[in-house]
C-alpha positions as CSV (number, residue, x, y, z in Angstrom):
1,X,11.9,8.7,-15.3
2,X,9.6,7.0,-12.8
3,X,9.4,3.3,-13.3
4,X,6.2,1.7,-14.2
5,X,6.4,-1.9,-13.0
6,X,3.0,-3.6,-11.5
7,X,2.8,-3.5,-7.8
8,X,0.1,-4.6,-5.3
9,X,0.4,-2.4,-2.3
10,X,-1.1,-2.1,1.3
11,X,-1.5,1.4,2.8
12,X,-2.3,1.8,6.7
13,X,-3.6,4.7,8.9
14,X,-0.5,3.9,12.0
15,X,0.4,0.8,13.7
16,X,-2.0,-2.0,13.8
17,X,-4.4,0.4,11.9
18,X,-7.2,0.8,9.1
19,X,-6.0,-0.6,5.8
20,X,-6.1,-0.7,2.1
21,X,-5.3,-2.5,-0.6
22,X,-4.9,-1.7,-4.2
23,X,-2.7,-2.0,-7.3
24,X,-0.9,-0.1,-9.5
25,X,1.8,0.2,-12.0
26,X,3.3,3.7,-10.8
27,X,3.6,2.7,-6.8
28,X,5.1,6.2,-5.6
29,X,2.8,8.1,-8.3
30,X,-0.1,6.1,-6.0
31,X,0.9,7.1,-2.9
32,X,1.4,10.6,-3.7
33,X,-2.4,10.6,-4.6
34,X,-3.0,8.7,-1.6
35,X,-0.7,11.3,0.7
36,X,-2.6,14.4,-1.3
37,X,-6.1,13.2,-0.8
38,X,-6.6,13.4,-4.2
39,X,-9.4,10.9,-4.7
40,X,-12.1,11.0,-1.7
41,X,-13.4,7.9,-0.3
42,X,-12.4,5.3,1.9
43,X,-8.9,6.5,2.3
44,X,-9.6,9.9,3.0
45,X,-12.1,8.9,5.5
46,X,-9.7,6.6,7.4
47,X,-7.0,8.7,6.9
48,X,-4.7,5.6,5.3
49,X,-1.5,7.2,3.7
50,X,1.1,5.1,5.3
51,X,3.2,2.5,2.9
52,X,3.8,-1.0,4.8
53,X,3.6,-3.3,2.4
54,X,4.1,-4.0,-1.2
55,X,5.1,-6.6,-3.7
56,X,6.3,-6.4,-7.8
57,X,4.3,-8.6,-10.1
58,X,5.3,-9.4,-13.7
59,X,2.0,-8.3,-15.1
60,X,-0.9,-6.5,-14.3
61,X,-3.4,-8.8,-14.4
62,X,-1.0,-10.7,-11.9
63,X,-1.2,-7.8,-9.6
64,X,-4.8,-7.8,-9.9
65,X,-5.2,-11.5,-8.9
66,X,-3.0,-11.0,-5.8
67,X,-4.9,-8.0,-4.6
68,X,-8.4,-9.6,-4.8
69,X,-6.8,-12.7,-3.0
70,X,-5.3,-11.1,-0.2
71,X,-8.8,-8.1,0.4
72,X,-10.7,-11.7,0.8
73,X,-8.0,-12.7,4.1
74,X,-9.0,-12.5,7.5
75,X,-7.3,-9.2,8.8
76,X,-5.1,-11.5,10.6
77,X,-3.5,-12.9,7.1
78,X,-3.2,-9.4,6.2
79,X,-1.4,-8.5,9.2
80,X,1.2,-11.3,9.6
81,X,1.9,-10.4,5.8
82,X,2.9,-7.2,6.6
83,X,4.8,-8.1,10.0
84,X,6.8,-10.3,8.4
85,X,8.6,-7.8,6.7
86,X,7.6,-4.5,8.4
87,X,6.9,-5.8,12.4
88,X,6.7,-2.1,13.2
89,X,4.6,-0.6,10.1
90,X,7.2,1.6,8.9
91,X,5.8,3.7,6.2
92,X,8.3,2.4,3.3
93,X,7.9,5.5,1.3
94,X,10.3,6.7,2.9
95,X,13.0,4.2,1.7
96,X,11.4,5.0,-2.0
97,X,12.7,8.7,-1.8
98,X,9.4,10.4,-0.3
99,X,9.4,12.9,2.7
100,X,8.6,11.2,6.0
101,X,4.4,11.5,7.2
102,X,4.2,14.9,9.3
């Protein structure tokens, strides 16, 4: 059983690339959909199906709030939030059981 636990995520196209934030409450169920182009759109067109940051809230309304704060940062916000855990951009779905990007 996949555990459904509020998340707000940040999903890049490489290193220093295009990215995208969202929620959810099913994080590797989202970024299967992301990895299978499920949904069109913006990260189909940027091609942003890389993991490199993510954080657990307690509710999702929470999540919400911290994923409209941080989409109104300067990229520069954004990035040092990710480098400060993931310097290189390491797609972290890895560590979460899913197959490494082609």
């Amino acid at each position: 059983m996949r555990e459904r636990q509020p998340r707000v995520y940040i999903m890049a196209s490489g290193f220093n690339g295009t990215l995208y934030i969202g929620v959810t409450s099913n994080l590797i169920g989202r970024i299967l959909q992301h990895r299978a182009v499920t949904f069109g759109g913006f990260t189909k067109r940027h091609r942003v199906y890389r993991l490199v940051w993510f954080e657990m809230a307690d509710t999702m309304d929470a999540a919400i709030t911290a994923e409209k704060r941080i989409k109104k940062w300067p990229r520069d916000y954004k990035k040092n939030l990710i480098e400060r855990e993931n310097p290189r951009w390491d797609d972290l779905a890895v560590g979460l059981g899913l197959d490494p990007l082609d």
